[in-house]
N, C-alpha and C positions, 0 to 999 in steps of 0.2 A: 979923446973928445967926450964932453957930457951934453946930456939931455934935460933938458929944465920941464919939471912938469909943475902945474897947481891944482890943489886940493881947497873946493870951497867947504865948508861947513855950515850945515842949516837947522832947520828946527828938522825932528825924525817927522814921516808922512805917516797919517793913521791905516789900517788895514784891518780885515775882519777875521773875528774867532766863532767857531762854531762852540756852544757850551752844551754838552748832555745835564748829567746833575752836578758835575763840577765847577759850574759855577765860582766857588771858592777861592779854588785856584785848578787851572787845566792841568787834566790829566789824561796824558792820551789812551787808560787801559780802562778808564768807565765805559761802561757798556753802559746803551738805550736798548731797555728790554720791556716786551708785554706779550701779548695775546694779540694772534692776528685779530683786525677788529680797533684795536686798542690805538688811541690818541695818545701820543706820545710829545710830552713837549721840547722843542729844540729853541734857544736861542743866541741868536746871534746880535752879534754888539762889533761896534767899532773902536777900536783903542785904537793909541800907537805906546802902551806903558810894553817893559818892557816883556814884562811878566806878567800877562793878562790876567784879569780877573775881572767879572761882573762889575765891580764898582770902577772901571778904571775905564768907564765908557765913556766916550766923546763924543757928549751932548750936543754938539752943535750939527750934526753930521746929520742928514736926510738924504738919503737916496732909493733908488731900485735895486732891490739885488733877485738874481734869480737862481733858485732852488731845483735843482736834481736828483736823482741817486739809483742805485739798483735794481732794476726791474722789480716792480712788484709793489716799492714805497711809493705812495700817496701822502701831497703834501695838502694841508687845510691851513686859511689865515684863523680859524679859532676853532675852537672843541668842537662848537655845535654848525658848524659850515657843515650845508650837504655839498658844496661842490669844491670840486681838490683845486690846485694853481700851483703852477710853478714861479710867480711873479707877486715879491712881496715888497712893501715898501718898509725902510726903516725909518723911524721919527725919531729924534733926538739921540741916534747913535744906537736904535735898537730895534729888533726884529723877532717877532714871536711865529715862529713858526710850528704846526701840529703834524707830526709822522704818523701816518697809519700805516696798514699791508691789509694787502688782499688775501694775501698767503703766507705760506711760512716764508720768513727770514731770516739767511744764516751767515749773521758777520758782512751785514749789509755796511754800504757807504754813502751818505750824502753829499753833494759836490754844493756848494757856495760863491755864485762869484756876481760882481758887481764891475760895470764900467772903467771907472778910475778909483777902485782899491786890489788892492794885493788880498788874497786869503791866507791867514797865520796856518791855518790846516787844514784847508780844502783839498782833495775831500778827508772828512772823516768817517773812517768804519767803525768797528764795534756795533753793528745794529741789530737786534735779534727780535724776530715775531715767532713766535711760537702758537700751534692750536692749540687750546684745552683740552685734555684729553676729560673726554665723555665714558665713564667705565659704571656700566649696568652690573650691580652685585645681583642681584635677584630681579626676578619677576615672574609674577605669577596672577592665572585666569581667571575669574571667578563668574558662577552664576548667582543674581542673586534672587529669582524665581525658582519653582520647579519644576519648570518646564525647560531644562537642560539649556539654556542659550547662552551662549558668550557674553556680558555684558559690564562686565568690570576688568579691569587689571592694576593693579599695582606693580611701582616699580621704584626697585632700591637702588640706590645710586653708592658706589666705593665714597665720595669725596662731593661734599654739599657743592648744588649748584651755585651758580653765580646767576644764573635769570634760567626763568622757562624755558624748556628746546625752543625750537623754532617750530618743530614738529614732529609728530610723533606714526609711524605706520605699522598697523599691526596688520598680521594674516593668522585667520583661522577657517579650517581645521588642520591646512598643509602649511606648508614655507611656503606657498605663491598662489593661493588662494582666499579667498574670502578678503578680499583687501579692503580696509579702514583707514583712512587720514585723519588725525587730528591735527588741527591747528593748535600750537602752543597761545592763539590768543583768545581761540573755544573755550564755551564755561566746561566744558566737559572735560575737560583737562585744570589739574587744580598742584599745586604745590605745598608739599607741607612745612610747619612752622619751622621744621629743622630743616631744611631748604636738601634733604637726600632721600624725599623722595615721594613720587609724584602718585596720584590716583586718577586715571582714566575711567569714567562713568559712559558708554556708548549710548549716544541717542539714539542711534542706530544698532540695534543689538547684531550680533551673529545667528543664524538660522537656530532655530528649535531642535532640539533634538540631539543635537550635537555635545558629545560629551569626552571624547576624546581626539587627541589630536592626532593625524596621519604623518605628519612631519617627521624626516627622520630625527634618532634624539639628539646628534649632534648639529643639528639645521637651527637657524636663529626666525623666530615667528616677526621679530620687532626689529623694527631700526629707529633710532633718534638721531633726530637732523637738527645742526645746528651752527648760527652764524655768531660766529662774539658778538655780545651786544646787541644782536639784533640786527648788526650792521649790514643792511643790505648790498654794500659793496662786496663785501665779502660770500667767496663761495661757500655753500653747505658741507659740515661736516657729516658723513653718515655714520651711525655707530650701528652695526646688527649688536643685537642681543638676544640671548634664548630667554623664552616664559613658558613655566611650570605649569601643567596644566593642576588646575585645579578644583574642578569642575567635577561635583557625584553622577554616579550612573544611575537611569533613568530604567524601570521596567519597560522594553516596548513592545510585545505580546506576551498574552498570556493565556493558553489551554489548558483546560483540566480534561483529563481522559475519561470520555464516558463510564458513568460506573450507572450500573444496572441492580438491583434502584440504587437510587443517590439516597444519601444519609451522612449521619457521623462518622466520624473517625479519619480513618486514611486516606489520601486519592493521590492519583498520578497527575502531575502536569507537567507542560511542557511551558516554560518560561526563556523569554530571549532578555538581553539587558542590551542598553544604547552602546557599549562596551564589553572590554572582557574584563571578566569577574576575578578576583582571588579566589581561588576554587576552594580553599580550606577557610574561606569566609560565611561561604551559605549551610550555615548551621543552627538548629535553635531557634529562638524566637525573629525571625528575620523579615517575613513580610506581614501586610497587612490587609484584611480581606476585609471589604467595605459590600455587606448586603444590605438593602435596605434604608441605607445611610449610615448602618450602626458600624463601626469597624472595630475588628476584632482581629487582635494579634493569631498567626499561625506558626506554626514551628514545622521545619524544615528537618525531616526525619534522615534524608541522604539523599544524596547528588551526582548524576553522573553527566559529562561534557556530549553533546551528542554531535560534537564536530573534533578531530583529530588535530585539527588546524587552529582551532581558536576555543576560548573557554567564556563566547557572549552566551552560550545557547546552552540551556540544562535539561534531563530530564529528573524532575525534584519529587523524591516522594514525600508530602506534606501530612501536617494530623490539625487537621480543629478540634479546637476545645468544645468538649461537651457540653451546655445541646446542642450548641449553634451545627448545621447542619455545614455538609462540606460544601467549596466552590460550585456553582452550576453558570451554566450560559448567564450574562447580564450582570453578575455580578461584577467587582472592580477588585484589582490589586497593587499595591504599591509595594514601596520598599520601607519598611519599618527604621525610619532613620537614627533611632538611639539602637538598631541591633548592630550583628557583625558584619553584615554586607559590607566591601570596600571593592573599588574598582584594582586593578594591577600596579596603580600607583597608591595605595593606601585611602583613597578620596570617598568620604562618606557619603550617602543619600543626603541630597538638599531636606531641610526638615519638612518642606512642603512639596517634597518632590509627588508628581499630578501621577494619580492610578490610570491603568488602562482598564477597560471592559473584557472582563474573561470569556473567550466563546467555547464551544464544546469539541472535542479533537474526538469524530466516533468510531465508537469501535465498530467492530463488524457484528453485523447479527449472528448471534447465536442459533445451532440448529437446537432448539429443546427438543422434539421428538417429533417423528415421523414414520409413516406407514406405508404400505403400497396393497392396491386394493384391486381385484378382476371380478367387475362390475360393471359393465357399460352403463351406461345412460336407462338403457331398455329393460335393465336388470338380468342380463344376461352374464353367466360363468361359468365360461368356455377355456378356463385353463392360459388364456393369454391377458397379462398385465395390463387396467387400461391404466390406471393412473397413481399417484404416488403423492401424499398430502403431507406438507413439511410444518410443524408450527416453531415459529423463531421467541427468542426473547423478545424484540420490539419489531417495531414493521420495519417492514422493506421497501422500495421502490425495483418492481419488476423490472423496469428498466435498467437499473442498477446492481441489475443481479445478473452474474454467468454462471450457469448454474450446469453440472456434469453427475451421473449417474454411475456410478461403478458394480456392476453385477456380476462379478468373478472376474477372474482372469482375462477371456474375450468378448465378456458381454459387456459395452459400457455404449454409455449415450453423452457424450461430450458437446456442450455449449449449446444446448438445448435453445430452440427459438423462443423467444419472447410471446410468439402466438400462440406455443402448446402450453402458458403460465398463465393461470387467472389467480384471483383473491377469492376466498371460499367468502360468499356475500360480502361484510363490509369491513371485514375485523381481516387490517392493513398486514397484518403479522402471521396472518394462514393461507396459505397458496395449495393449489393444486395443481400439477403437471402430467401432462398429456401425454403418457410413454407408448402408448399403444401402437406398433410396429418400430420404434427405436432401437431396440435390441436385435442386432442383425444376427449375432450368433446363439441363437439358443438352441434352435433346430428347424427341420422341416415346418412343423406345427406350431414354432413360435411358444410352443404351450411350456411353461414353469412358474409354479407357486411357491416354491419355497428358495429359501437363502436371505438372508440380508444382502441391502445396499451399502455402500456407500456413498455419500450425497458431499458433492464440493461444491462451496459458493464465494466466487472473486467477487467483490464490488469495485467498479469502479474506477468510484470515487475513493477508492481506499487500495491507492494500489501497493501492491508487495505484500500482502494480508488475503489469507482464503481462511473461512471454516471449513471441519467436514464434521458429519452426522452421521450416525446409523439411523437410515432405513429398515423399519423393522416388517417380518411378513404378516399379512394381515389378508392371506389369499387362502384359500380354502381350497385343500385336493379336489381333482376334478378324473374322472375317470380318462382317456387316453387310450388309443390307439384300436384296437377292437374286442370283445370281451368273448371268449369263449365257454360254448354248455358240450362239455363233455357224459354225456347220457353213462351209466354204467349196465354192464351185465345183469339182466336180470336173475335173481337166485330164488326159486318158489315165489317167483311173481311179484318180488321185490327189486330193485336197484339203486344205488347208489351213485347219485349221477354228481358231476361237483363241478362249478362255475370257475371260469379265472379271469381276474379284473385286474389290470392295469392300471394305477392311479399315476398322479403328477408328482406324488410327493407319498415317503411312508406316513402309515394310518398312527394315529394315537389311541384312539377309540370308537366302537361302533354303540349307538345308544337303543339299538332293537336287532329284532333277529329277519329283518325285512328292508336292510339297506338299500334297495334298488328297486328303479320301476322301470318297467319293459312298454316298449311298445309293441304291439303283433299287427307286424303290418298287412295281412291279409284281412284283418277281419278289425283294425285299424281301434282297438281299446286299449288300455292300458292294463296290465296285468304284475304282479307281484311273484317272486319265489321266498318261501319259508327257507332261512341257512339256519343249520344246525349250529355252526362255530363262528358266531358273529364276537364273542370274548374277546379282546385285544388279547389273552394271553394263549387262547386255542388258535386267533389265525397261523396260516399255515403262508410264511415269505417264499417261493418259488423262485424268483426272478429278480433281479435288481440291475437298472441300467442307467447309469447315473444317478438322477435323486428319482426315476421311475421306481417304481415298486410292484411287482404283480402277486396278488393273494390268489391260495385255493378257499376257495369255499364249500361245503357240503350243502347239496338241495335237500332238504327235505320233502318240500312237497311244492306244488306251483298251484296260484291259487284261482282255481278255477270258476271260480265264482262271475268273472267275465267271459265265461264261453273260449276259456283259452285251456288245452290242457295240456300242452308241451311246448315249449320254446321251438321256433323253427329260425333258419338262415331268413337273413334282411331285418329279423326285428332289430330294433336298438334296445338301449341300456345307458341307465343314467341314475345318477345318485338320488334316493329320496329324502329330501330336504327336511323330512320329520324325521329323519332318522338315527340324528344326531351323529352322524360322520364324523368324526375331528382328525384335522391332521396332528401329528407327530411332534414335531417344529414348535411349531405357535398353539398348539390345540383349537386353531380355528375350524368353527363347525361351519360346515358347508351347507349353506341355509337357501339359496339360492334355488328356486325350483325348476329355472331355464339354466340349468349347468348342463355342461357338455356332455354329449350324447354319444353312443359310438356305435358303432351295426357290431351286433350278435354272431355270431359264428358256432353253429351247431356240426361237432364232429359226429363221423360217420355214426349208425347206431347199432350197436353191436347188436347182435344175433347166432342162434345155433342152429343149421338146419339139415333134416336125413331126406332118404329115401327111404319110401314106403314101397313094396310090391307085395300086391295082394293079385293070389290066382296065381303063386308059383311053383310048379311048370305053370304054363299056360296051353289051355287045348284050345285050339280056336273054334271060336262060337259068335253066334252074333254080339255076346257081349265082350267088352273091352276087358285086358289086361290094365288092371289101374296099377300105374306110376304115379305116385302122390311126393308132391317135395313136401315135407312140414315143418314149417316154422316154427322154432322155442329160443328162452332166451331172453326175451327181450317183453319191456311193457310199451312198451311204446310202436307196436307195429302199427298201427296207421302212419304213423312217419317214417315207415321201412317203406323204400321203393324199391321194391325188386321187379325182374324179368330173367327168363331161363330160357333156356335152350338145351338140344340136345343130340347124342347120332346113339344107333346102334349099331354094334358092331358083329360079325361071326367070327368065329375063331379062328381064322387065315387072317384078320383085320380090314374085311372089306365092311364097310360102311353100305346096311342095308334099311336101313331108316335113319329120317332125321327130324327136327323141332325147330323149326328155323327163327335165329335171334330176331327178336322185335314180336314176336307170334303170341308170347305169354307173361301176362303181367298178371302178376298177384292182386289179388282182390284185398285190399285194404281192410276188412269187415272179417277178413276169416285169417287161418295160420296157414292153410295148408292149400297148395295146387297141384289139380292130376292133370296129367299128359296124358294119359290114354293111349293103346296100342291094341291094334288087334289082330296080329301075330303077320302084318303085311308089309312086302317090301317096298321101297319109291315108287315098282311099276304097278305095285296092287298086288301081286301075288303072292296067295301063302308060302312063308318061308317055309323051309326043311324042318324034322326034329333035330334038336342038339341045342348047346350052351351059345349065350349071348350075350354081348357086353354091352350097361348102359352106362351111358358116359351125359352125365349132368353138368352146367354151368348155371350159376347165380350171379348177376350184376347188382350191385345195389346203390351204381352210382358214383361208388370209390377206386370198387377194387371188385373183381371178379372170382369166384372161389367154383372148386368141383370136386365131384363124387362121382365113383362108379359104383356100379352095382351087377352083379349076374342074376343071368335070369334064362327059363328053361324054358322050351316048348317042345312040346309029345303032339304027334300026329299020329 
C-alpha cells in the first residue's frame, strides 16, 4: 500500500539577523567589542535572502521586536538616550539598537525576537565590555610655598587618557589620613595637552608643616576613580596609586647654646628639621642666619644626631663669617636652599622655605670664684664659718639653684634652703649663703678655718647638668680651745716662762713680737705679753690635731704698764688684730678684734724651798726656837699660794708637837715663814734633852711636798 502526500510551494517568509560590523555579509566569529561605558551599535534588519546582508532588507516590514541579553547589557534606542529599553520598533525592515554594560563583559549574548518572525541567529554572542585599565606611572607631591604644605601633585599616567578621571583622592601625610576629593570636573584638577597626565593644584592645601610622609613605602596615598565616559550608569573604577613625596624640609627649631659672651666665630646649636635629614648633607655652607634683616650664609663645621632613632634632630657646631657676630635669642634660621641640605629622599629646601626664631638653649652658670668667710653680722670671729660668697659668670635665679657644700669627706651641707641664699645687693650673679651651724661634723666647737670647699649647683631648669667650684678659705686662725702660761724656774731672779696657743689652723706668719691680748679678770684690763720667738721660722709646732695647731711661745716680759704683773687662771686670750697673724693656707690675716677668746690656764708655779733652824740645840728660854720655811726659786711669789704644816717627832717616833694644816699661810709680801717652837709638848710641858725630828709639809695647791730636818734640845 502507499501513502499520497502534497507538498505546496510558496514565496520564502522574511525573518531577522542580528549584524555586529558584519554587515557585509554575516559572520558569526565578529566580535562587539568596547569599554564598559561604551555604546555599541547592533543592527537588526529583516530579510528573507538567503545569505543575508545589510542591503538585502525588506523594506516593507515594520514591527516590535524585543531585545535581551546577558546580564549586565543595556540596551539604548540611540547614542545619546539616557534611559535603556528592551522594546524597539523596526521601520522599513530595520532596527538600530545601542549596547552598552555596566561592567565587564565576556562573550556576552543578545537574544532578538519579534511576534511573527523567526530569528536567523538569535541569540548572538561574541560580546565583549572591557574596563580601561587606569595605570598611574609616577606621581609626585609638591609644595609650592615655604611653609612645608602639600599643595600640588602631579601625576603620570602609562597610556594617555581618554577623558578626565571621574575623580581623583589623595591622603597626606599617611595612607588614610588627611583625605582630599577632587572632582575630575574641579578647576583644580587640569589635564595636559598630551592627555598622560594630570596636575592637581589644592584649594584646600594639607596642614603646614608637614613634609614627609608617614605611609608606609609600599602603601598607595591616591586612587583615581573612574566611569568610561563619564557614564554614570557605570560603576567606578578605583585605581590606588603611590606619590613620591616631594616636598624639602623645613627648619622647625632652632637653639644656639649659650655662649658667655657671645661674639664671632663658633657656637653650638641645637637644630630640629620637619624630617629626617641625609646626615652627610649638613655640611658647609648650608644655613642661613637672618639678623636684623640682613642674612648671612653660615657654615656648618660638624654634626652629630642627638636621637639614636631618627636623624631630624642635630647637635651642629656652626662658624659665622667675620664680623657678623654669632646666633643669639631673636635672631632667625633657615635652610640655605642652593646648599647640601637634602631630606632622606634627596628633596631640597623650598627656595623660600620660612626661618624660625632662634631662642637661647642655657647653660648653666658658671662658679667664677668663691670664698667662705667667719664674720658674723656683729664682726665677730669665733673660728665657726658664717657664710660662703659665690660669684657666677651670669646671674642666677636662687630659686633655680640647689646648691651643696662639700667640706671633706663628712662635713657637707647638701641642698641648702633657699632661705640661708641672698644676692650680695643687686648684682643678680653674687649670692651669699648662710652656712653657719650646717656642717654637723666638724667638732664639738664647730670651730675650722681652713680647707677648701667644694660647691655643687643643679639648676632646675637644666636638668642632668650641675657645676661645681672651689670654695676658697678666706677665714683667719682663731685661737681654740684653752691657752696655757707655763711660769719657768727662776735662775738668779730670772725665768723663762713660755705660753702655748692652740690655733684652728697652722700659722703662716706673726707681724710683731706681741700677737696676743689677755684679759685679767680680776682687775678686769686688758694686758699684753712680749714673745721672744714671734718669727714664723723660730716658732716652736708642739701639737698638731687635725688642721689644729699648738705653738710654744717664749714670754719675755708681761707688760705691766696696766697694773697686771703675771698672767693668773680665768684670764682669757685672744689674737691681737694689729698683729698681723696670718694663717698658713690662705695667709689670711686675722684682723678681726672680736675673734675667739679662750680662758688662760696658769700651771703650777715652780718654787724651791728649805728649812731654816736657828737656835740649834735649842735650850728652852722664853724665846722661840725659829723653824723658818724659805721660799726661792721663783719670781713670781705673790702667785705662790702655799700653807704648811707640820709634827715633831722623838726618837721612839712618838709625835710630840704638831702645826696643824690650814694654821699657816705664807704671806704673799715676804719668802720666808717661821713656825716657832719652844721646846714644848701638846700638853705644854718641857720636852727632855735629846734629838728630834721635824717633819715639814708645803701645799701649793697642786701637789704637796716635804722636808725633814733634826733638831736638838739640851736641858
Amino acid at each position: 500500500y502507499y501513502d499520497t502526500a502534497y507538498m505546496t510551494v510558496g514565496k520564502r517568509a522574511e525573518y531577522l539577523v542580528t549584524f555586529y560590523s558584519d554587515t557585509n555579509a554575516y559572520n558569526a566569529s565578529t566580535k562587539l567589542s568596547g569599554e564598559v561605558g561604551d555604546r555599541l551599535l547592533v543592527t537588526i534588519i529583516a530579510t528573507k535572502a538567503g545569505t543575508p546582508t545589510i542591503d538585502s532588507i525588506s523594506t516593507g516590514i515594520s514591527t516590535t521586536i524585543s531585545v535581551s541579553g546577558t546580564s549586565g547589557l543595556v540596551f539604548y534606542d540611540s547614542y545619546t538616550s539616557t534611559t535603556s529599553t528592551t522594546s524597539f520598533t523596526m521601520v522599513n525592515g530595520r532596527a538600530s539598537v545601542w549596547v552598552s554594560s555596566s561592567d565587564t563583559i565576556n562573550n556576552g549574548k543578545i537574544y532578538v525576537a519579534a511576534s511573527e518572525y523567526s530569528s536567523y541567529n538569535s541569540p548572538r554572542d561574541q560580546i565583549y565590555f572591557t574596563r580601561p585599565a587606569v595605570s598611574v606611572d609616577s606621581a609626585f607631591y609638591y609644595s609650592r610655598t615655604g611653609f612645608g604644605m602639600v599643595d600640588s601633585v602631579d601625576i603620570y599616567y602609562a597610556v594617555k587618557l581618554g577623558m578626565i578621571p571621574d575623580s581623583i583622592t589623595l591622603f597626606w601625610p599617611g595612607s588614610d589620613t588627611g583625605k582630599r576629593v577632587i572632582s575630575g570636573t574641579s578647576a583644580e584638577m587640569t589635564l595636559a595637552a598630551d592627555s598622560s597626565h594630570i596636575t592637581i593644584v589644592l584649594a584646600n592645601p594639607f596642614a603646614t608643616e608637614i613634609t614627609v610622609s608617614t605611609a608606609p613605602v609600599s602603601s598607595k596615598q591616591g586612587i583615581s576613580y573612574d566611569r568610561p565616559n563619564n557614564n554614570p550608569g557605570v560603576q567606578e573604577t578605583s585605581s590606588p596609586f603611590a606619590i613620591t613625596d616631594r616636598v624639602g624640609p623645613l627648619v622647625m627649631t632652632a637653639q644656639v647654646l649659650e655662649r658667655i659672651p657671645a661674639g664671632t666665630g663658633t657656637d653650638t646649636m641645637y637644630v630640629s628639621f620637619s624630617e629626617d635629614i641625609k646626615a652627610s648633607s649638613l655640611v658647609g655652607n648650608s644655613l642661613i642666619l637672618i639678623k636684623n634683616g640682613v642674612s648671612t650664609t653660615i657654615s656648618i663645621l660638624a654634626a652629630t644626631a642627638t636621637s639614636t632613632t631618627s636623624t631630624s634632630s642635630f647637635k651642629l657646631t656652626v662658624s659665622t663669617p667675620t664680623p657678623v657676630f654669632g646666633p643669639v635669642a631673636g635672631d632667625s634660621l633657615r635652610i640655605e636652599p642652593a646648599g647640601p641640605i637634602t631630606d632622606a629622599l634627596g628633596n631640597s629646601a623650598h627656595l623660600l622655605n620660612r626661618p624660625v626664631i632662634i631662642t637661647v638653649k642655657p647653660i648653666p652658670a658658671a662658679i667664677n670664684s668663691g670664698y667662705y668667710v667667719d664674720n658674723d653680722p656683729s664682726g665677730k670671729a669665733d673660728g665657726v664659718v658664717d657664710s660662703v660668697v659665690i660669684k657666677f659668670n651670669k646671674s642666677i635665679s636662687i630659686g633655680d639653684a640647689i646648691i651643696s657644700l662639700d667640706w671633706g669627706s663628712i662635713n657637707k651641707a647638701d641642698s641648702i634652703a633657699q632661705t640661708k641664699i641672698n644676692y650680695v645687693g643687686t648684682d643678680s650673679s653674687l649670692i651669699e649663703i648662710y652656712v653657719r651651724g650646717l656642717f654637723k661634723n666638724i667638732g664639738a666647737d664647730s670651730v675650722k678655718t681652713s680647707g677648701d670647699m667644694t660647691a655643687t649647683v643643679v639648676y632646675k631648669s637644666i636638668p642632668n647638668e650641675f657645676v661645681q667650684g672651689s670654695i676658697t678659705d678666706s677665714a683667719a686662725a682663731v685661737a681654740v680651745d684653752s691657752a696655757i702660761y707655763s711660769p719657768g724656774k727662776a735662775v738668779n731672779g730670772t725665768s723663762v716662762d713660755s705660753l702655748y696657743v692652740t690655733f684652728s689652723e697652722a700659722l703662716g706668719s706673726i707681724g710683731q713680737t706681741s700677737p696676743f691680748e689677755l684679759l685679767c679678770t680680776k682687775l678686769q684690763v686688758n694686758y699684753t705679753l712680749n714673745l721672744s720667738n714671734t718669727g714664723i721660722s723660730s716658732l716652736v709646732k708642739t701639737k698638731s690635731d687635725g688642721e689644729k695647731c699648738t705653738y710654744k711661745f717664749i714670754v719675755d716680759a708681761v707688760d705691766t704698764t696696766t697694773g697686771v704683773k703675771y698672767p693668773a687662771n680665768g684670764d682669757s686670750l685672744w689674737i691681737n688684730s694689729t698683729a698681723r697673724v696670718a694663717d698658713n693656707a690662705a695667709g689670711k690675716v686675722q684682723s678681726a678684734g672680736n675673734n675667739r677668746r679662750v680662758p688662760l690656764h696658769v700651771n703650777p708655779i715652780p718654787f724651791d724651798w728649805n728649812i731654816l733652824i736657828d737656835k740649834n740645840p735649842y735650850i728652852p728660854s722664853n724665846d722661840s726656837m725659829q723653824i723658818k720655811i724659805v721660799i726661792t726659786g721663783t719670781k713670781m711669789l705673790e702667785k705662790v699660794n702655799l700653807s704648811a704644816w707640820g709634827k715633831i717627832y722623838d726618837v721612839l717616833g712618838n709625835c710630840i708637837y704638831e702645826w696643824k694644816k690650814g694654821g699657816h699661810i705664807f704671806d704673799k709680801q715676804g719668802t720666808e715663814l717661821d713656825l716657832g717652837w719652844k721646846g714644848r709638848n701638846t700638853q705644854g710641858r718641857l720636852v727632855g734633852s735629846g734629838v728630834y725630828s721635824v717633819d715639814i709639809s708645803i701645799d701649793n695647791g697642786t701637789n704637796v711636798t716635804n722636808q725633814r730636818k733634826r733638831i736638838g734640845v739640851k736641858r
